[in-house]
C-alpha positions in Angstrom: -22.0 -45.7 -130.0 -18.5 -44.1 -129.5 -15.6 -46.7 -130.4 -14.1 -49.1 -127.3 -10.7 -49.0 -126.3 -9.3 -52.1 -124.0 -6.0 -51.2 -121.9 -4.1 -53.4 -119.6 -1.9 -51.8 -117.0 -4.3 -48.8 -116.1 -3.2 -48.1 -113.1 -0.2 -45.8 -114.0 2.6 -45.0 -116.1 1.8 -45.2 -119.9 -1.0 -46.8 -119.8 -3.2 -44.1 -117.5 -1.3 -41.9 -119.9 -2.8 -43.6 -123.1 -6.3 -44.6 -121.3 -6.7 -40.6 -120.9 -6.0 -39.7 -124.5 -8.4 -42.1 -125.9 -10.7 -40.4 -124.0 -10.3 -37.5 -124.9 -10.6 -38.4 -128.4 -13.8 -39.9 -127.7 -13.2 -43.4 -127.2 -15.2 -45.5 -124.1 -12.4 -46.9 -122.2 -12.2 -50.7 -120.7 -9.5 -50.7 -117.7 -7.6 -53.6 -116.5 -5.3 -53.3 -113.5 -5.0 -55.4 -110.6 -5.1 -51.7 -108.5 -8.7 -50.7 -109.3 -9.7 -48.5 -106.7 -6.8 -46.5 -108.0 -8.0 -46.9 -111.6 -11.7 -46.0 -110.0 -10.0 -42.6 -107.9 -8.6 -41.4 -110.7 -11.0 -41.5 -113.6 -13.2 -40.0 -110.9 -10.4 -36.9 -110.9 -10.3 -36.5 -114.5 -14.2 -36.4 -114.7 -14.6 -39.0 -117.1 -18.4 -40.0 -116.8 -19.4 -43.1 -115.0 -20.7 -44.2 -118.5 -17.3 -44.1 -120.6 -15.5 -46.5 -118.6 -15.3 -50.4 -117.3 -13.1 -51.4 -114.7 -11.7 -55.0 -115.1 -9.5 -56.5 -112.2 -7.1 -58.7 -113.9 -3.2 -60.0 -112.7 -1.6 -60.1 -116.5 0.9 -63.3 -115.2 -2.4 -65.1 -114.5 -3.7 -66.5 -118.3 -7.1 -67.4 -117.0 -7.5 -63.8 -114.9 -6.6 -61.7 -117.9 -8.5 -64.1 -120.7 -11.5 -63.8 -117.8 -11.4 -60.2 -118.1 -11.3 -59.9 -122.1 -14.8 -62.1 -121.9 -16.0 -59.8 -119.2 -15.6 -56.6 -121.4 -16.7 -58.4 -124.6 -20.0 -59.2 -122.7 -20.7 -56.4 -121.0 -18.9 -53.2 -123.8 -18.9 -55.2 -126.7 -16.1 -56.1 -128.9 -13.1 -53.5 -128.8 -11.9 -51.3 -131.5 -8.1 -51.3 -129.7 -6.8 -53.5 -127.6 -3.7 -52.1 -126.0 -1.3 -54.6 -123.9 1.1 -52.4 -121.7 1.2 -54.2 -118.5 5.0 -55.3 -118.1 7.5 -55.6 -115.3 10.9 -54.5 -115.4 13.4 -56.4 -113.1 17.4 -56.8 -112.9 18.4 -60.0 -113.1 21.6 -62.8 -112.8 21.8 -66.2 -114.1 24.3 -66.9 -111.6 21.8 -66.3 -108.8 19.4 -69.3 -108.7 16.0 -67.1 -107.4 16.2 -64.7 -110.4 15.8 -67.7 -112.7 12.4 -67.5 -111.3 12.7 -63.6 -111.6 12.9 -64.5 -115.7 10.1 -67.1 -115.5 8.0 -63.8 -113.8 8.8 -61.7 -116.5 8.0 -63.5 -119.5 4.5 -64.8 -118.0 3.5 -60.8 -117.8 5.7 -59.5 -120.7 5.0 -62.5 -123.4 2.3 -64.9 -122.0 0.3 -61.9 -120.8 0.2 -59.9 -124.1 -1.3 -63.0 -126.2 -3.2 -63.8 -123.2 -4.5 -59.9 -123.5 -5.1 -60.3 -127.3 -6.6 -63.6 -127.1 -10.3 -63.2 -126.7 -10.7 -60.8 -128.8 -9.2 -61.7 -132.3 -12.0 -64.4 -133.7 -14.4 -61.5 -133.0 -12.1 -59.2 -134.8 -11.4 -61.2 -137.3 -15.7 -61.8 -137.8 -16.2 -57.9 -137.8 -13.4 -58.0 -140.4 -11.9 -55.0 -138.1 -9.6 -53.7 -134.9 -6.1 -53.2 -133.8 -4.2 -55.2 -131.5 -1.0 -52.8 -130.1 1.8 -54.7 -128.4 3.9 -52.6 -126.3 7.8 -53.6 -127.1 10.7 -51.6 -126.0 13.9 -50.3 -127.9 15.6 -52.6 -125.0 14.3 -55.4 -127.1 17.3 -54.5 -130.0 20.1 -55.3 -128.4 20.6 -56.5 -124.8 21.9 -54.8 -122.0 23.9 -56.0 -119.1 22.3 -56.9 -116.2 18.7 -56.8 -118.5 18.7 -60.0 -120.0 15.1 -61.0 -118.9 13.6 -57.7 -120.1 15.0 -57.4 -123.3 14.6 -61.0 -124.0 11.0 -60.5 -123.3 10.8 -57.4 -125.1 12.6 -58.5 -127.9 10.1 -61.4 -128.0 7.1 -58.8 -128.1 8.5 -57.4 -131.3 8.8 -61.1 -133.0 5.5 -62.2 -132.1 3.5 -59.0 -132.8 5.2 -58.9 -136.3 4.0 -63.2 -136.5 0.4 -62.4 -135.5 0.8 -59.3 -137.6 1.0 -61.6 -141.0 -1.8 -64.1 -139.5 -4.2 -61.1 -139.2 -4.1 -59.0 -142.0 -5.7 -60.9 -144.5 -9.0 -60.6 -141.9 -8.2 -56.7 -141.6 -7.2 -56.8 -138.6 -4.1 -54.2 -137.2 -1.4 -55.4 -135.4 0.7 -52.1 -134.4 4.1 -52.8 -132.2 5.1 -49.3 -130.3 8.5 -49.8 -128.8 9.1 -46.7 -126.3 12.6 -45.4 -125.3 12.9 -43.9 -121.9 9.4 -42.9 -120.5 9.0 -41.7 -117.1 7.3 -44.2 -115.3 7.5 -46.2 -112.0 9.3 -48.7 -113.9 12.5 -46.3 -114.9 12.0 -43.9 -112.3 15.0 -46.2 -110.7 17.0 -46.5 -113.3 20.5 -45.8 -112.4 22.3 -44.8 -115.6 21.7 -42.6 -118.2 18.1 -41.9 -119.9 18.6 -40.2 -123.3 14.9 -38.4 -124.5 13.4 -39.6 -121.5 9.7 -38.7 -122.5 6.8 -38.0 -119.5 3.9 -40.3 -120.4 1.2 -37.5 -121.4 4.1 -36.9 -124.2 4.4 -40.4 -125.4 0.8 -41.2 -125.2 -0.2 -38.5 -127.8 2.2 -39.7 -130.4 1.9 -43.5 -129.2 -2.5 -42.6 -130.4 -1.1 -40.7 -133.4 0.6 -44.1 -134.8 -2.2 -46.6 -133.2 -5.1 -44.1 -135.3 -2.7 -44.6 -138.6 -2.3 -48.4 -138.1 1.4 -48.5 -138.5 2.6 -51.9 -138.3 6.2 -50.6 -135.8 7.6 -47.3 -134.3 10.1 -46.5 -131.9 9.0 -43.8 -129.9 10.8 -40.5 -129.7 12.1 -41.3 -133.4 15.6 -40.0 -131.8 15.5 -43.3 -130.0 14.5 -45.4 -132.9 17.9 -43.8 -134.5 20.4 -44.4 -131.6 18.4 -48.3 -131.7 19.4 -48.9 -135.6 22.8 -47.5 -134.9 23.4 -49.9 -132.1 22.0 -52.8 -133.8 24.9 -51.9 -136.6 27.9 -51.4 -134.1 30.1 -54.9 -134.5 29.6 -57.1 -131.4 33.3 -55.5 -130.0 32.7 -52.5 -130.2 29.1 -52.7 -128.6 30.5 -54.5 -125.8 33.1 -52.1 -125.2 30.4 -49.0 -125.1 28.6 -50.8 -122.3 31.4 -51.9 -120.2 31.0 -50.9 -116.4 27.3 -49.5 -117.4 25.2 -49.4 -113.8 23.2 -52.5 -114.4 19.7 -53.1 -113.7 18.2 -52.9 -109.5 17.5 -56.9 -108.8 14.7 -55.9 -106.3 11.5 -57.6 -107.3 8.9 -55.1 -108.7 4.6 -55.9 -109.6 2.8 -55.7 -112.5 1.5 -52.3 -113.0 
């Protein structure tokens, strides 16, 4: 039987992108999204067999829907060679403005909550087959924050510290925990944006490398590298000189966004 692939967030952006290159590599493919007639349409347009692929409605801010989900595809797939989290939101936010303390709240159950959720049914049978790789999806916003971005690249920032914990926790069972952080793909979710996008990447482009460092099992890349440069740069510049760089930088749209 051809190897499993589980990805949250199949509904568009990188994680159609990445759900189509594992097929074509020969992977069956479990889909999570809460759109799944859209999921459903468009595995139907790439002609991928009724046979290679599982659909699996699931709202990644809900533990028990996403958790509910994981059992469905371990009982009815099997237990999955790669489990890829890239649901996320992406929302502006103010700490002076009370509602987008709950705009915060949002993000971190999806970003944070909703990755381990993702992971969570599958690593004690990982860990039994004494195989598998767990990919969180961070971000190079997670390396230093950006104005008006505090609740993403908290969040993000927080996928990069606890994919690096369950990292250590895991290997001793064989089990790969790989942490992609993208730069700027072209998504729903930056398609907004109203700065600047250095590298911006199309999905197709990002899921072929993104497969290329999941198949090798490294444990972190930024993805373009060029990004992953600019990020260690950044992370150097002394606090002034960072905060100087960003002043009056377009901060992030406050309009409320869904879960892909």
């Amino acid at each position: 039987m051809s190897r499993l692939v589980f990805i949250t967030g199949a509904s568009s952006g990188i994680g159609q992108a990445l759900a189509l290159r594992f097929f074509q590599a020969g992977y069956r493919l479990a889909l999570v999204a809460r759109r799944t007639s859209e999921v459903e349409s468009w595995a139907q347009a790439q002609g991928i067999s009724a046979e290679s692929y599982k659909i699996y409605s699931a709202d990644v801010a809900d533990c028990n829907s996403i958790v509910a989900a994981g059992q469905a595809c371990l009982a009815t797939q099997g237990v999955p060679d790669v489990v890829v989290a890239t649901a996320g939101i992406s929302i502006g936010m103010d700490t002076a403005v009370r509602e987008d303390l709950e705009v915060m709240a949002q993000t971190f159950a999806t970003n944070n909550i909703g990755l381990a959720a993702t992971f969570h049914p599958f690593v004690a049978a990982m860990v039994q087959r004494g195989s598998g790789s767990l990919v969180g999806i961070g971000s190079v916003a997670g390396i230093r924050g950006l104005p008006g971005h505090g609740a993403y690249c908290a969040s993000k920032a927080a996928v990069i510290s606890y994919c690096e914990s369950l990292r250590g926790e895991l290997r001793p069972a064989g089990v790969k925990v790989v942490t992609l952080c993208p730069g700027y793909i072209d998504t729903p979710l930056t398609q907004k944006n109203r700065y600047a996008m250095p590298f911006l990447m199309q999905p197709a482009a990002f899921a072929d490398k993104a497969f290329s460092a999941i198949e090798a099992g490294v444990s972190y890349r930024v993805i373009p590298w060029q990004m992953g440069v600019v990020a260690k740069l950044l992370r150097l510049l002394p606090n002034a000189v960072f905060d100087k760089a960003l002043a009056g930088r377009p901060r992030k749209h406050r309009q409320p966004e869904k879960p892909l």
